[in-house]
PLY file of the C-alpha trace (Angstrom):
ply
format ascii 1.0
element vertex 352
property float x
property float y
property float z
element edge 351
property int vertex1
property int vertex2
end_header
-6.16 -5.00 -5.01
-4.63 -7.31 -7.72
-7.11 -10.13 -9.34
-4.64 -13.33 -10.11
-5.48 -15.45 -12.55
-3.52 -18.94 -12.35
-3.41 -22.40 -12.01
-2.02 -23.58 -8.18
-0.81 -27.14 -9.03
2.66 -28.87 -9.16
3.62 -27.69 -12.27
5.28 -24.79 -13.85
2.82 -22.56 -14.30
0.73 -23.81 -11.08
4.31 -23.57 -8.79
5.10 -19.95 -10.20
1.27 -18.84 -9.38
1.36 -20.49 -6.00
4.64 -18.70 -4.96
3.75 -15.51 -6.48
0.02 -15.70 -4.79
1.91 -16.20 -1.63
4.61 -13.09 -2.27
1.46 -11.08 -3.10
-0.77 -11.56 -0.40
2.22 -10.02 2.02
2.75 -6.82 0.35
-1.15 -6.29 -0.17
-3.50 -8.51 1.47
-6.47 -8.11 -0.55
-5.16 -9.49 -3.45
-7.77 -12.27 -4.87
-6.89 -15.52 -7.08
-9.31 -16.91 -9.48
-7.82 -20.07 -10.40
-7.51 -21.83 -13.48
-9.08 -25.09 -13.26
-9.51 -26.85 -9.00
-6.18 -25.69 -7.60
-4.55 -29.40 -6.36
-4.28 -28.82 -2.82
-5.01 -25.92 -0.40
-3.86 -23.40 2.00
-4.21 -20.78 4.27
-2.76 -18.28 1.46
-5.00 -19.59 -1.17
-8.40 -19.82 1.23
-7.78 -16.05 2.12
-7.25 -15.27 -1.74
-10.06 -17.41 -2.44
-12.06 -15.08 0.04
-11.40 -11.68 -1.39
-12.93 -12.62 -4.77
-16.05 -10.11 -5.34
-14.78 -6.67 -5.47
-12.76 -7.26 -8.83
-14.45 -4.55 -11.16
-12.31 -1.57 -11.42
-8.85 -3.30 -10.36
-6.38 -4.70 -12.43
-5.92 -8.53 -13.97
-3.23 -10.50 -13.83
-3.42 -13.87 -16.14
-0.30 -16.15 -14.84
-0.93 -18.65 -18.26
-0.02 -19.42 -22.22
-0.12 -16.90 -24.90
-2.68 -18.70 -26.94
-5.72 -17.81 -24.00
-4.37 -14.88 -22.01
-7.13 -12.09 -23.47
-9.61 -13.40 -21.22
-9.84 -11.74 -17.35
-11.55 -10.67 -14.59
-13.65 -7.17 -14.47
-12.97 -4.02 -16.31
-9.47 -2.48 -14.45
-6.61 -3.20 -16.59
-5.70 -6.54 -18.51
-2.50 -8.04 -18.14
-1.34 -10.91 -19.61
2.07 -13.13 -17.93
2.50 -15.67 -20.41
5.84 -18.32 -19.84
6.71 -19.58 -23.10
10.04 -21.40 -24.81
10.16 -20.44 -28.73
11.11 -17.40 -30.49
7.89 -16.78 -32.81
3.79 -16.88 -32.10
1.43 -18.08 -34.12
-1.38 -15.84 -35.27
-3.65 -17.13 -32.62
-1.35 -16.14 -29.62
-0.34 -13.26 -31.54
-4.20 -11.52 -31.38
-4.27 -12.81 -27.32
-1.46 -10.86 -26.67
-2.32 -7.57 -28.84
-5.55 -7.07 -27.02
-3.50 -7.22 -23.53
-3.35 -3.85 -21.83
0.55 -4.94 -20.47
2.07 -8.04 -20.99
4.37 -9.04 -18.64
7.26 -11.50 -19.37
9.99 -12.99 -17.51
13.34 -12.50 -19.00
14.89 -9.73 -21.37
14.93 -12.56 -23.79
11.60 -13.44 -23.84
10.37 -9.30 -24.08
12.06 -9.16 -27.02
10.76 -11.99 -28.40
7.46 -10.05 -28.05
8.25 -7.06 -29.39
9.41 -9.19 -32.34
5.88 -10.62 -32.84
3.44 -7.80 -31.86
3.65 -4.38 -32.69
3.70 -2.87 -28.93
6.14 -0.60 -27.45
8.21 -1.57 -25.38
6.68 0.28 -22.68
3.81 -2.04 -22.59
6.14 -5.08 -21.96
7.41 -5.60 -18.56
10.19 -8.32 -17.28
8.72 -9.38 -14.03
12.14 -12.33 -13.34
10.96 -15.21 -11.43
12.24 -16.03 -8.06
13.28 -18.84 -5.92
12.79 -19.73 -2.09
16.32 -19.19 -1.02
14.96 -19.99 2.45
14.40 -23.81 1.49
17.44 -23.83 -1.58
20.13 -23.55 0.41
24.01 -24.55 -0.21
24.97 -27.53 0.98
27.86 -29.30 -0.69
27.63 -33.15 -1.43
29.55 -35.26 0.46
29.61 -38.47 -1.49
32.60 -39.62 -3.08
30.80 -40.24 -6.19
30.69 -36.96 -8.76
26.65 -36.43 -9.28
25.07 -34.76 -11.70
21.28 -33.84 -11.79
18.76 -33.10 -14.24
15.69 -31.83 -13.37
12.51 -31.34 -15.73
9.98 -33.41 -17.93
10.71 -35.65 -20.25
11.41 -33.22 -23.72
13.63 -33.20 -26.66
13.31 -29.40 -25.88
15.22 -29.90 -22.35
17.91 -31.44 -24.39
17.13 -35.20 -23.13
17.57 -36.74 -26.29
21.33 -35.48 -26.36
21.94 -35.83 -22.33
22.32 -39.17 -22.50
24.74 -38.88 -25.06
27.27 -36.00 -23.61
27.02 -38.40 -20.18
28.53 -41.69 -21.93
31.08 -39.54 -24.27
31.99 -37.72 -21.17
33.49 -41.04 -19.23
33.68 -44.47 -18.93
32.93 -47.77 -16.47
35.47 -47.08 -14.32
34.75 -43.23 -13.48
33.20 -42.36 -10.42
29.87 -40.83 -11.53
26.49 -41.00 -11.81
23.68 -39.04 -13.73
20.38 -38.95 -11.54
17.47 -38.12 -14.13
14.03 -36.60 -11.99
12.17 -36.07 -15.19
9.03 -37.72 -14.96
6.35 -36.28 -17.57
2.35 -36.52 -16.47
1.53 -35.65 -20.12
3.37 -38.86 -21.44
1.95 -42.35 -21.39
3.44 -45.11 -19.79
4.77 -46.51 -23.20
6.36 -42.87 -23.93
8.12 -42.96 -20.28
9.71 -46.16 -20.79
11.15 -45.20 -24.35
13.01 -42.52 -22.76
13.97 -44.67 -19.67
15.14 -47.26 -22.09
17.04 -45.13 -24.02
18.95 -44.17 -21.44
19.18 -47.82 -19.62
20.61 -49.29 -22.64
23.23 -47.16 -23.11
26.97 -47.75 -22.53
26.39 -46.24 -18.95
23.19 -47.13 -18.30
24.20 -48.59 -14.80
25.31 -45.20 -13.74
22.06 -43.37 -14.29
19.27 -43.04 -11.61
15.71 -41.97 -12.25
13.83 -39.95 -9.38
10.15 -40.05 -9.37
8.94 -36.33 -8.53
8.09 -35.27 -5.29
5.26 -33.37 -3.30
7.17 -30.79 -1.61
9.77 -28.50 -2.35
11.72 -29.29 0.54
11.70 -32.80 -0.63
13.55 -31.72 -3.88
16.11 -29.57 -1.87
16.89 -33.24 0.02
17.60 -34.40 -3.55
19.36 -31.62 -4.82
21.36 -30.92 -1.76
23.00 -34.45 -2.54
23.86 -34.04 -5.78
27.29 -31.73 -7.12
26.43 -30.28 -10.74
23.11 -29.52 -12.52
23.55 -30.56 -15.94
20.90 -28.61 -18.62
21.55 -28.84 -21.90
18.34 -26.87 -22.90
17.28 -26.07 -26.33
15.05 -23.63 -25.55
12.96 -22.77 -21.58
10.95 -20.09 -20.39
12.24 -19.75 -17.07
13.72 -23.38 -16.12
13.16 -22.84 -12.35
14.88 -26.31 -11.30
18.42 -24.36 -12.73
17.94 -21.45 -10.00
17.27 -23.94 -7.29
19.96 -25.54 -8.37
22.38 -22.13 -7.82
20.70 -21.56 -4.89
22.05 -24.53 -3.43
25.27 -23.47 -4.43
25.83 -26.23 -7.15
27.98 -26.04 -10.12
25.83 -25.86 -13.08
26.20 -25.96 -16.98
23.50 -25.24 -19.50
23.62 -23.69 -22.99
23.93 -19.76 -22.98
20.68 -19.23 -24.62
16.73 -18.24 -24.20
15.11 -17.35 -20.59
17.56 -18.31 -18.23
20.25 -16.08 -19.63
18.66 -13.80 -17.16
20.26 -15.11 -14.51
22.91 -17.53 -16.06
26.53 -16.02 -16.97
30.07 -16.94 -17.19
30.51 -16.20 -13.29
27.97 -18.64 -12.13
27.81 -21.11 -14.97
29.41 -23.04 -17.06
27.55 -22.12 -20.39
27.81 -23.59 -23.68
27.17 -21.23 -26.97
25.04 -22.61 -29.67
25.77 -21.34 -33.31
22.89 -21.50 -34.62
19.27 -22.53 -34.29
16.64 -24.66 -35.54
12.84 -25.47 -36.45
11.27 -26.15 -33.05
10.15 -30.16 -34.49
9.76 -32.96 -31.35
6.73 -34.63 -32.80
4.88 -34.31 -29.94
4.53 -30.93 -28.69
6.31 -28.66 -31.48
5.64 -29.82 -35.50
7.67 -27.39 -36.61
4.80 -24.62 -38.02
6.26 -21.64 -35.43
9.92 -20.78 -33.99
13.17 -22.05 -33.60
15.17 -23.32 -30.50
18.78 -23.50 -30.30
20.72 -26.34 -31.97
22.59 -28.63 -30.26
25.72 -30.26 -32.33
28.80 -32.34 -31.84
30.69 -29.23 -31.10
27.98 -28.16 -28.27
27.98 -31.55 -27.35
31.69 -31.86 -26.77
31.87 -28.69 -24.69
29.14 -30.14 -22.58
31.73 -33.43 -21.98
34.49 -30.96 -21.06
32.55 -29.17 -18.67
31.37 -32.25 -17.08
35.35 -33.70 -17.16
36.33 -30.51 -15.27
33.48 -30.65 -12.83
34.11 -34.72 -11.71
38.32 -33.86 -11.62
37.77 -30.81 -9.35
35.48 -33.60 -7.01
37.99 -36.02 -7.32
41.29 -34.11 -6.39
38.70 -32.29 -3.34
38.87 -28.84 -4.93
34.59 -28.89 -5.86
33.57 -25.65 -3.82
30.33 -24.21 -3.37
28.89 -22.01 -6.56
29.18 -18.76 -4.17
28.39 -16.67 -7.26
24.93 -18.86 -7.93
24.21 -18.22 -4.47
24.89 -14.58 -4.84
22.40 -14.84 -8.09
19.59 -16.36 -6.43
19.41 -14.06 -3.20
18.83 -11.32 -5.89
15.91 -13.59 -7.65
13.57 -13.96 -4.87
8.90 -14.71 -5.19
8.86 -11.54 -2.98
10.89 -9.22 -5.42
9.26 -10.49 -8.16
5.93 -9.45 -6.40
7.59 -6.14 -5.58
7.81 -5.73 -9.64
4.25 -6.63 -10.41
3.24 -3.92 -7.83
5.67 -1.07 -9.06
4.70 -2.16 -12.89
0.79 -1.91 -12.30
1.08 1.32 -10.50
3.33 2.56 -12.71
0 1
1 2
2 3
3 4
4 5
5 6
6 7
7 8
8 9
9 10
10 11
11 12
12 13
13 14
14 15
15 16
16 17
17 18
18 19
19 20
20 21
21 22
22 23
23 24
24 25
25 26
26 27
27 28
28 29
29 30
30 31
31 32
32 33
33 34
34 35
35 36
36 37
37 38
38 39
39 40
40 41
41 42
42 43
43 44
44 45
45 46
46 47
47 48
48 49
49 50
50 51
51 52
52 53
53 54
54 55
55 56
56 57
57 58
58 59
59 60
60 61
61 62
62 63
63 64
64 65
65 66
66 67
67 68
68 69
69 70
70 71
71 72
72 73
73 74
74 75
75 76
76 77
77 78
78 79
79 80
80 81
81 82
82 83
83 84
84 85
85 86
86 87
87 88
88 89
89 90
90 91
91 92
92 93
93 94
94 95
95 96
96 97
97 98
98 99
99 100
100 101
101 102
102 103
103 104
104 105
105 106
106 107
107 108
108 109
109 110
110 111
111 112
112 113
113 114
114 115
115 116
116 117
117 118
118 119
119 120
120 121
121 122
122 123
123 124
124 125
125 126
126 127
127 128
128 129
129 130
130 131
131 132
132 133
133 134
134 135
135 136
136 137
137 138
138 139
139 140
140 141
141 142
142 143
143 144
144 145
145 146
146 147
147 148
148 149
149 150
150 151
151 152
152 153
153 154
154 155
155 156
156 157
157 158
158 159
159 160
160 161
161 162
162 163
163 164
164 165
165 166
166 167
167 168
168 169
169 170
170 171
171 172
172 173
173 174
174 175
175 176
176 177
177 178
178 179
179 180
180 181
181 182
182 183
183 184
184 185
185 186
186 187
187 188
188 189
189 190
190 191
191 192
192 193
193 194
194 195
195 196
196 197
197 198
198 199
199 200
200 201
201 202
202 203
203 204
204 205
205 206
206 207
207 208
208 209
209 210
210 211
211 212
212 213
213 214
214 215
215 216
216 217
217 218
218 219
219 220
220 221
221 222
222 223
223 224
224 225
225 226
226 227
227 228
228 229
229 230
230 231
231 232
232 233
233 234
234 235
235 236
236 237
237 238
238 239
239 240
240 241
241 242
242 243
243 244
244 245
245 246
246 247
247 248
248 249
249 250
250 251
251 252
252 253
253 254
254 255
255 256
256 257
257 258
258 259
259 260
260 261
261 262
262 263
263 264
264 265
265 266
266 267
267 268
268 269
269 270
270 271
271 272
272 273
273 274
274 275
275 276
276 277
277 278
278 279
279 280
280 281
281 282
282 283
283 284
284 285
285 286
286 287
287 288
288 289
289 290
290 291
291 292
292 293
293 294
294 295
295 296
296 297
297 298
298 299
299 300
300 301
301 302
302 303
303 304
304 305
305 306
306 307
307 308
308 309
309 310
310 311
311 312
312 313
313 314
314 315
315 316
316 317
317 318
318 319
319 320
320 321
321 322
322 323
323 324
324 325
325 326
326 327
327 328
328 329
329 330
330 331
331 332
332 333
333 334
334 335
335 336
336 337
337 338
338 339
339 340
340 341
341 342
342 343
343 344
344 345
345 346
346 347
347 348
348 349
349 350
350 351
């Protein structure tokens, strides 16, 4: 028996809980979720879950949340902490959550040894559990518009690079290119005000014409419908802890290009992507989220930015002279990330 601890919403942490619950529950049925906060919607996975709560004493713990309040859990088997998080330090808070864990698990190679950076463990203690996709709803489908269209996916953040974005899309071409830049990055943390500064920002731009905004969607077959019609996911991400829209993304066997750095360099390389190296890094500072008082990201300047523009040139001339294929090799990558292998892991790691 495994007792999850996670939130079951439409977020990150809610949609990685949800799928993972889901994974679990097939390999061994009595696993039990105690959710963080009213889970959004329901299911049969979750009511069974929900139903084998009570017998929790002597088996293990798994807390699906941030570093800063994983040390709490459910009865006395082991403690295991599966925090998600984008910067390369802790602060001393998350630092004592995550000493008192009995494993922490982690989802990249990246992000395990950011921990054993920050808290004296060995490295037996820290496990990369990889997150998965649903290959079975993410799958490649090549856009047949004559228009070359790029997608970003994720809330509005300076950390996802969307301060810059709009900036490598207008150096990259010009009004008479055939492209467009569809933005699905709605934030429910920002308010109204905040929403429409970004939107704005990207409006008034030389290109603002050519940019669509999505609203988000219930259903991840919904954003396979949106993906499917798009040719390139564009991520020029300063720092991520998983970035699960960029695996859908190869699953449905589009080009992408992102910077080579932080958690999705688990799956990212120079077969499947087209990655951008950063030089160097900076004080995580957005104002709103990060002030700058722990860890770095990576820094994005005019020479990042004009290998972004390349890549993007390349992508729309291969669409234009009928030569964009499908991303076999993200396809490849994503088979091999799959919810039910990385429920396979957590059950190997815990009996291990």
């Amino acid at each position: 028996m495994i007792n999850l601890i996670a939130p079951i919403n439409s977020l990150g942490y809610g949609v990685v809980g949800h799928n993972l619950l889901k994974s679990l529950l097939k390999i061994n049925p009595s696993t039990a979720l105690y959710p963080i906060s009213q889970p959004e919607f329901s299911d049969e996975h979750i009511e069974k879950a929900m139903k084998n709560r009570g017998q929790f004493k002597l088996f293990p713990s798994v807390k699906i949340w941030h570093q800063n309040d994983v040390h709490t859990h459910i009865g006395k088997g082991e403690h295991v902490g599966f925090p998600i998080f984008e910067l390369d330090k802790f602060n001393d808070v998350e630092k004592h959550h995550l000493a008192k864990l009995d494993q922490i698990f982690v989802c990249s190679e990246w992000a395990k040894t950011v921990v054993l950076m920050n808290v004296y463990r060995p490295a037996s203690d820290v496990q990369v559990i990889p997150l998965g996709v649903d290959v079975n709803t993410f799958k490649p489908k090549l856009n047949q518009s004559e228009k070359t269209i790029f997608f970003n996916c994720g809330k509005w953040e300076i950390r996802k690079g969307h301060d810059v974005l709009v900036n490598i899309f207008n150096k990259a071409f010009d009004e008479n290119d055939n492209v467009e830049l569809w933005m699905m990055t709605t934030n429910p943390f920002l308010s109204k005000e905040e929403d429409n500064q970004w939107k704005k920002l990207y409006l008034n731009s030389r290109l603002g014409d050519k940019i669509k905004f999505i609203d988000r969607v219930n259903t991840h077959k919904e954003v396979y419908n949106i993906m499917s019609r798009t040719d390139c996911g564009i991520f020029p991400s300063k720092a991520e802890g998983w970035n699960l829209e960029l695996l859908e993304m190869l699953s449905c066997g589009k080009k992408v290009i992102t910077t080579n750095y932080s958690a999705h360099t688990e799956f990212c390389n120079d077969d499947n992507a087209y990655l951008v190296e950063v030089d160097s890094k900076e004080v995580a500072y957005d104002g709103k989220w990060f002030h700058g008082n722990s860890g770095s990201w990576a820094k994005i300047s005019d020479k990042e930015i004009d290998i972004f523009v390349d890549y993007m040139r390349n992508i729309h001339q291969l669409k234009q002279d009928n030569n964009l294929t499908i991303n076999q090799a993200g396809v490849e990558t994503a088979n091999k990330f799959t919810w039910q292998n990385s429920a396979l892991k957590i059950q190997k790691d815990l009996n291990g």
